[in-house]
BALOBA-1460 file (C-alpha; in Angstrom, 3 decimals):
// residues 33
<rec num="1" residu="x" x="8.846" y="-7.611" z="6.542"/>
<rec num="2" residu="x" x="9.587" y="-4.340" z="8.083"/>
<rec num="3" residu="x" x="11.414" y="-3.393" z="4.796"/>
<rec num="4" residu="x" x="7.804" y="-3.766" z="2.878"/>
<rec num="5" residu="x" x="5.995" y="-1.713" z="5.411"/>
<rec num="6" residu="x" x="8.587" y="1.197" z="4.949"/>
<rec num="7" residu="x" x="8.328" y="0.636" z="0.839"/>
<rec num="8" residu="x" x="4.603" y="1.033" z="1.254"/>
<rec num="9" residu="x" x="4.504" y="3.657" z="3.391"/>
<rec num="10" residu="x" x="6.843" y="5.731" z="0.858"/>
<rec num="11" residu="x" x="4.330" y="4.967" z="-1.970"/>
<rec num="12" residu="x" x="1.058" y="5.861" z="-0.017"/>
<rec num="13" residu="x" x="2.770" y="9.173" z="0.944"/>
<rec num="14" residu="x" x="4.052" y="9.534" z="-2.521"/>
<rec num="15" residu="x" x="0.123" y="9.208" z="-3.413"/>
<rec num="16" residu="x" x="-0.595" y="11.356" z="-0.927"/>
<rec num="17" residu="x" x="-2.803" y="8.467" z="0.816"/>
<rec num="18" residu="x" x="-2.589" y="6.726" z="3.949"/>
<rec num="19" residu="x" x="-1.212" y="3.396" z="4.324"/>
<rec num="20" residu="x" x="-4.186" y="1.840" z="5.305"/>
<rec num="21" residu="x" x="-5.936" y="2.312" z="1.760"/>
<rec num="22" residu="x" x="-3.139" y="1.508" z="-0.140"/>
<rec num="23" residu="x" x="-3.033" y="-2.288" z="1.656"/>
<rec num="24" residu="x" x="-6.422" y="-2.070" z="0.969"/>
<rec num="25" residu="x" x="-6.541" y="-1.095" z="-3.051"/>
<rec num="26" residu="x" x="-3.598" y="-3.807" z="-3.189"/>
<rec num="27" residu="x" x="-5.894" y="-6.539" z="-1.243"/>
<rec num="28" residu="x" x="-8.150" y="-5.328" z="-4.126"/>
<rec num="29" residu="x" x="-6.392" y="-5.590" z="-7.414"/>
<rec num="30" residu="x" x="-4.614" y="-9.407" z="-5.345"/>
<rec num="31" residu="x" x="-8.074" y="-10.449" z="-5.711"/>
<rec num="32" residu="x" x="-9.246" y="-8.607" z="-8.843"/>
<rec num="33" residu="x" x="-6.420" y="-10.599" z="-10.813"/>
Protein backbone atom coordinates (compact mmCIF):
# COMPACT_ATOMS: atom_id res chain seq x y z
CA UNK A 1 0.00 0.00 0.00
CA UNK A 2 0.81 3.60 -0.10
CA UNK A 3 1.92 3.28 3.60
CA UNK A 4 4.83 0.69 2.34
CA UNK A 5 5.95 2.94 -0.42
CA UNK A 6 6.40 5.89 2.13
CA UNK A 7 8.25 3.22 4.72
CA UNK A 8 10.56 2.40 1.86
CA UNK A 9 11.18 5.50 0.66
CA UNK A 10 12.30 6.63 4.36
CA UNK A 11 14.76 3.66 4.44
CA UNK A 12 16.33 4.18 0.90
CA UNK A 13 16.87 7.86 1.89
CA UNK A 14 18.03 6.80 5.26
CA UNK A 15 20.66 4.67 3.06
CA UNK A 16 21.19 7.36 1.12
CA UNK A 17 19.88 5.23 -2.05
CA UNK A 18 17.12 5.60 -4.31
CA UNK A 19 14.03 3.71 -4.06
CA UNK A 20 14.39 1.95 -7.05
CA UNK A 21 17.51 -0.17 -5.76
CA UNK A 22 16.25 -0.77 -2.57
CA UNK A 23 12.95 -2.73 -4.27
CA UNK A 24 15.49 -4.15 -6.15
CA UNK A 25 18.16 -5.53 -3.31
CA UNK A 26 14.76 -6.63 -1.51
CA UNK A 27 13.50 -8.56 -4.85
CA UNK A 28 17.05 -9.94 -4.28
CA UNK A 29 17.45 -11.22 -0.79
CA UNK A 30 12.98 -12.45 -1.49
CA UNK A 31 14.62 -14.70 -3.82
CA UNK A 32 18.03 -15.33 -2.22
CA UNK A 33 16.05 -16.87 0.87
Amino acid sequence: GIEQQISQYHIASYLGIKPESLSRIKLLTYINK
